[in-house]
C-alpha positions as a Markdown table, in Angstrom:
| # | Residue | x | y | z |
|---|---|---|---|---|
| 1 | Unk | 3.7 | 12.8 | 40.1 |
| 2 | Unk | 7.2 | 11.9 | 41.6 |
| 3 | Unk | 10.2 | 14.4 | 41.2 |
| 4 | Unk | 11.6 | 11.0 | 39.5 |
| 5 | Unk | 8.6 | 10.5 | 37.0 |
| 6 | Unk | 9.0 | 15.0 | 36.7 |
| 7 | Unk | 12.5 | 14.2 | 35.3 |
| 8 | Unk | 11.6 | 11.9 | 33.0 |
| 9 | Unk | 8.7 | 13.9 | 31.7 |
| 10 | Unk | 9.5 | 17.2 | 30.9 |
| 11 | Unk | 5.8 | 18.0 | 30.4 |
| 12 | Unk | 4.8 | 16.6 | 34.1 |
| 13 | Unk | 8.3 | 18.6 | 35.0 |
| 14 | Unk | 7.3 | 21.8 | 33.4 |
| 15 | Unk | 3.5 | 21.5 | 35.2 |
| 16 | Unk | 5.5 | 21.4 | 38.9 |
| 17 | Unk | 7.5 | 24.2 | 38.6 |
| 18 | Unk | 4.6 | 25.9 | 36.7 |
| 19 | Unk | 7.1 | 27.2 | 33.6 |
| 20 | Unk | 5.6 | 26.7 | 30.0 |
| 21 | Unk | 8.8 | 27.4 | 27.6 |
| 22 | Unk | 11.4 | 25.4 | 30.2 |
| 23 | Unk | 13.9 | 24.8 | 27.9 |
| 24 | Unk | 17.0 | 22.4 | 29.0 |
| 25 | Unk | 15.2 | 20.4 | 32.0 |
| 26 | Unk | 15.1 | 16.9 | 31.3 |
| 27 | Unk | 19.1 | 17.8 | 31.5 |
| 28 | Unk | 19.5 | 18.2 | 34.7 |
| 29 | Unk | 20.8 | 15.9 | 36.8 |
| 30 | Unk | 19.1 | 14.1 | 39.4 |
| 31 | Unk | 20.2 | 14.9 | 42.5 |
| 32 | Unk | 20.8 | 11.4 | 44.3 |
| 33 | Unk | 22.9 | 10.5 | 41.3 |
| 34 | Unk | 25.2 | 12.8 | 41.6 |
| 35 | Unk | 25.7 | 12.8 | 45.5 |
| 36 | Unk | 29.4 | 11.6 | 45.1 |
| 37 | Unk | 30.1 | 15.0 | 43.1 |
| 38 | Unk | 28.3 | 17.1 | 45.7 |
| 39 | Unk | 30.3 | 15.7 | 48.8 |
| 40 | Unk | 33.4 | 16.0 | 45.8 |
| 41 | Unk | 32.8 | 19.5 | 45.7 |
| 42 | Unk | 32.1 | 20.5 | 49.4 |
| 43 | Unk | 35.8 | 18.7 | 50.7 |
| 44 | Unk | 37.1 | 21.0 | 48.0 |
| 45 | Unk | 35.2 | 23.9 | 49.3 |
| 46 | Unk | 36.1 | 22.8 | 53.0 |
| 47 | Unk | 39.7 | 22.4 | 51.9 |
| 48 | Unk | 40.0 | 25.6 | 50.1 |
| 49 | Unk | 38.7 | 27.8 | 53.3 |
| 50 | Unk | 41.5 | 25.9 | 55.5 |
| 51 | Unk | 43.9 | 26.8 | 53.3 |
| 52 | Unk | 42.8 | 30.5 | 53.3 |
| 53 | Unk | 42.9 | 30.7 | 56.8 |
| 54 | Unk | 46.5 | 29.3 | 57.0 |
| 55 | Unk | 47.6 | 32.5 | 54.2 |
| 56 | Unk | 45.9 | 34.8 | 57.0 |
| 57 | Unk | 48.5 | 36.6 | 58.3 |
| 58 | Unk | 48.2 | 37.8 | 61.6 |
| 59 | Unk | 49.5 | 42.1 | 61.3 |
| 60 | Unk | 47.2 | 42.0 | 57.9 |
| 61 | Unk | 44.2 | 40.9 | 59.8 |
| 62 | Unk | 45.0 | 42.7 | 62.6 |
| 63 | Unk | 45.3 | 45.8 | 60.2 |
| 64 | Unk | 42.3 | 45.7 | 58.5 |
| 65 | Unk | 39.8 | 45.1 | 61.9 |
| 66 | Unk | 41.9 | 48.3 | 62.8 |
| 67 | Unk | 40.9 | 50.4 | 60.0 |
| 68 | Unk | 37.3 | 49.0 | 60.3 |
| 69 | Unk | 36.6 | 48.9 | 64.3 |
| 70 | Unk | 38.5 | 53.0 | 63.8 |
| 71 | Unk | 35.8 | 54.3 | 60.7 |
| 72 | Unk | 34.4 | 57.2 | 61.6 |
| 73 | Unk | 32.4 | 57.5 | 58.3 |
| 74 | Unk | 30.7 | 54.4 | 56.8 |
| 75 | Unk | 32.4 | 50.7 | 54.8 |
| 76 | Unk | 32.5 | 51.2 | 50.9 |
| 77 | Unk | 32.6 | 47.9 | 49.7 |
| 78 | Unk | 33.4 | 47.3 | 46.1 |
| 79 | Unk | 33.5 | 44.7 | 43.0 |
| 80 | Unk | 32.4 | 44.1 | 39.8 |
| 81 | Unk | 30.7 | 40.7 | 38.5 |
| 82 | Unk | 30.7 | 38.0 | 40.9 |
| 83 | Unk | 33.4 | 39.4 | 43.1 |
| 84 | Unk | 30.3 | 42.4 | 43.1 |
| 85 | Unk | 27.7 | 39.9 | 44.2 |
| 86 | Unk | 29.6 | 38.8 | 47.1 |
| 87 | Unk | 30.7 | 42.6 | 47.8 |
| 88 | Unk | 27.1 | 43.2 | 48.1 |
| 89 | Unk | 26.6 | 40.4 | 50.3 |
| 90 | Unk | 29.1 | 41.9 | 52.5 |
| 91 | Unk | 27.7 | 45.2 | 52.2 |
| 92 | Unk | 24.2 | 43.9 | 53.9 |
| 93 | Unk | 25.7 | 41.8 | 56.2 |
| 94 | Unk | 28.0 | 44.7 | 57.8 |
| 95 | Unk | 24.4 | 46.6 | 57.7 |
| 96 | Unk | 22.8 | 44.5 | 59.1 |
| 97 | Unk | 25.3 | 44.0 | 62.8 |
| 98 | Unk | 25.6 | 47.7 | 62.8 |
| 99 | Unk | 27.8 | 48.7 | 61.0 |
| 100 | Unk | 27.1 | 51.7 | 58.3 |
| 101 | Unk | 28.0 | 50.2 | 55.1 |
| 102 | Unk | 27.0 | 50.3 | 51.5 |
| 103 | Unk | 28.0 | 48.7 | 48.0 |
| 104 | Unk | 29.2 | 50.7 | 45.1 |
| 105 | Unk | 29.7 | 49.8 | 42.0 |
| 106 | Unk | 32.8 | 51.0 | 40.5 |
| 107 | Unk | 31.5 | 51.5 | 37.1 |
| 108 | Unk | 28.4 | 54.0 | 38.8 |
| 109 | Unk | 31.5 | 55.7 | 40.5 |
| 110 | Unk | 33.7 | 56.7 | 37.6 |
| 111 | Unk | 30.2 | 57.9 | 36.4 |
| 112 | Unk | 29.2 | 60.7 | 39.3 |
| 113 | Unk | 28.5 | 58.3 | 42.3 |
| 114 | Unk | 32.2 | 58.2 | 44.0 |
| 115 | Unk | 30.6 | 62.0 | 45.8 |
| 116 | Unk | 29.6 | 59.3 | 48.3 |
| 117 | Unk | 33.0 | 58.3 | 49.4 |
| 118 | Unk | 34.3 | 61.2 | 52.0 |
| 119 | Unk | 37.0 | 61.2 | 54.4 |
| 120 | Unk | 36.6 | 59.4 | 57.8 |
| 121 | Unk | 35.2 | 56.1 | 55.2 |
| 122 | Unk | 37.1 | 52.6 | 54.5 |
| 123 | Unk | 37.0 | 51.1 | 51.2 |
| 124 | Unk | 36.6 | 47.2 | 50.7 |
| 125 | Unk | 37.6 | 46.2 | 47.4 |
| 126 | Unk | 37.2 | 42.3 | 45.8 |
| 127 | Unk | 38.7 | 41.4 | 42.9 |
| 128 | Unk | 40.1 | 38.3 | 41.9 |
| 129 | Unk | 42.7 | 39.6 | 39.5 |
| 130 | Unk | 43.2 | 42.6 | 41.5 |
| 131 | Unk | 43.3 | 44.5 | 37.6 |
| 132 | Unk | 39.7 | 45.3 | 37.3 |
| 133 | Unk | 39.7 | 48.1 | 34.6 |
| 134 | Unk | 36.9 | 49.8 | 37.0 |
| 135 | Unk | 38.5 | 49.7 | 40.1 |
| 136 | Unk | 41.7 | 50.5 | 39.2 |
| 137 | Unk | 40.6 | 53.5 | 37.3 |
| 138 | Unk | 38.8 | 55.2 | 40.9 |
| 139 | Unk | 42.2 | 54.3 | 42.8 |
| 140 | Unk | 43.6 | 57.8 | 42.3 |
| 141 | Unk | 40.7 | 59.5 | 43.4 |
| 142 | Unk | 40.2 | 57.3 | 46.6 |
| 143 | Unk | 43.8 | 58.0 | 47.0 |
| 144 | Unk | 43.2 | 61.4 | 46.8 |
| 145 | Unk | 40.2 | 61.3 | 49.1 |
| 146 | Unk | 42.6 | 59.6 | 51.5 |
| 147 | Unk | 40.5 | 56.7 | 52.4 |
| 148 | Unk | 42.3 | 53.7 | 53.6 |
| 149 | Unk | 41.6 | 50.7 | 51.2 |
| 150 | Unk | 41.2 | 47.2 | 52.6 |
| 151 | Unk | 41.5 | 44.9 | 49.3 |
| 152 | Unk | 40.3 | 41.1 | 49.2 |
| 153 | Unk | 42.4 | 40.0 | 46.0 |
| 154 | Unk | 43.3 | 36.7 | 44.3 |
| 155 | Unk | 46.7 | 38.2 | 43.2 |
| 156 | Unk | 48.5 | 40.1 | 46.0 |
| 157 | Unk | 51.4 | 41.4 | 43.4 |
| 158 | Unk | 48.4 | 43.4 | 41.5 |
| 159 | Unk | 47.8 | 46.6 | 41.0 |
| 160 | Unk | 44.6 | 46.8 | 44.0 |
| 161 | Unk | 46.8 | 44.8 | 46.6 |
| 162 | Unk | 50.2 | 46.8 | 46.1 |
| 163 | Unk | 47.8 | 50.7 | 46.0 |
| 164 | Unk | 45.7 | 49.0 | 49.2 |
| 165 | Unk | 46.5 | 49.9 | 52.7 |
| 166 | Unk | 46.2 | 45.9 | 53.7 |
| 167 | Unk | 46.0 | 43.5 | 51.5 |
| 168 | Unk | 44.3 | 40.2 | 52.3 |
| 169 | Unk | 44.9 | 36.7 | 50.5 |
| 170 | Unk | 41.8 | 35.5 | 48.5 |
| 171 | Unk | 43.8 | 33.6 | 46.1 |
| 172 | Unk | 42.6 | 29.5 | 45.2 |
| 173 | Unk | 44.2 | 26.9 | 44.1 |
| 174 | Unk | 41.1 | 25.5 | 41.4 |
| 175 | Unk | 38.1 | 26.8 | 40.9 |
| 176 | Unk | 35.0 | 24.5 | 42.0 |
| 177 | Unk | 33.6 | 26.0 | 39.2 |
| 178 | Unk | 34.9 | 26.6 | 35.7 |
| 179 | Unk | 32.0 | 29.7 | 35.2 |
């Protein structure tokens, strides 16, 4: 069967990918149909990482490889939703060139985990808004801990950016996706 003829028959569709109760397939597109909408959305991706690098300023970047390349202790990286996902992704990443570095969700740290966060550490912290309820709640206490707080932010005149030690520019100017 062709992945054509598996569009068209959600029966020979639901054989190939082996799923008995696959509700909503014969509604997805077919890829070569849409191939206008993918290149569509990649020169808006393209265009929306050339315009971050021209917000880059140079002291903030400077700044935060500062506080990273000077960490005695390990990265913190932080978020909540998808802003979490990609904090995790950092996370691993760090992990995996060297660098000591785990994720934390804020919601398990206002709940007993933020014991992991000691002095000599540096916090990463994405959020979109830069208001996350969670995030904004453990700010006094990383204050207190007096852990310098790199913040990846879509709002630099939020709460997270103006309480971080550098700020950095994540902001867009549309969404690719609505979600």
């Amino acid at each position: 069967m062709s992945v054509r003829q598996a569009h068209d028959d959600t029966t020979g569709a639901k054989k190939i990918v082996g799923l008995k109760n696959c509700l909503g397939f014969r509604k997805l597109p077919f890829v070569a149909e849409n191939l206008e909408k993918i290149r569509e959305l990649l020169m808006l991706e393209a265009s929306a990482v050339e315009r971050a690098a021209g917000r880059l300023k140079a002291a903030d970047a400077d700044n935060a490889v500062r506080l990273l390349v000077g960490c005695a202790g390990k990265v913190v990286v932080l978020g909540v939703g998808k802003s979490g996902v990609i904090a995790q992704k950092i996370a691993q990443t760090m992990t995996s060139t060297g660098t000591v570095a785990i994720y934390l969700h804020p919601s398990d740290a206002l709940h007993g985990s933020l014991g992991v966060v000691t002095s000599g550490d540096v916090i990463i912290a994405l959020s979109n808004s830069g208001e996350t309820d969670e995030i904004i709640a453990i700010l006094p206490a990383l204050k207190a801990r007096k852990v310098p707080i790199i913040s990846i932010v879509g709002n630099l005149a939020s709460t997270l950016a103006r309480e971080s030690d550098v700020a950095l520019d994540a902001s867009v100017d549309r969404e690719a996706c609505p979600l």
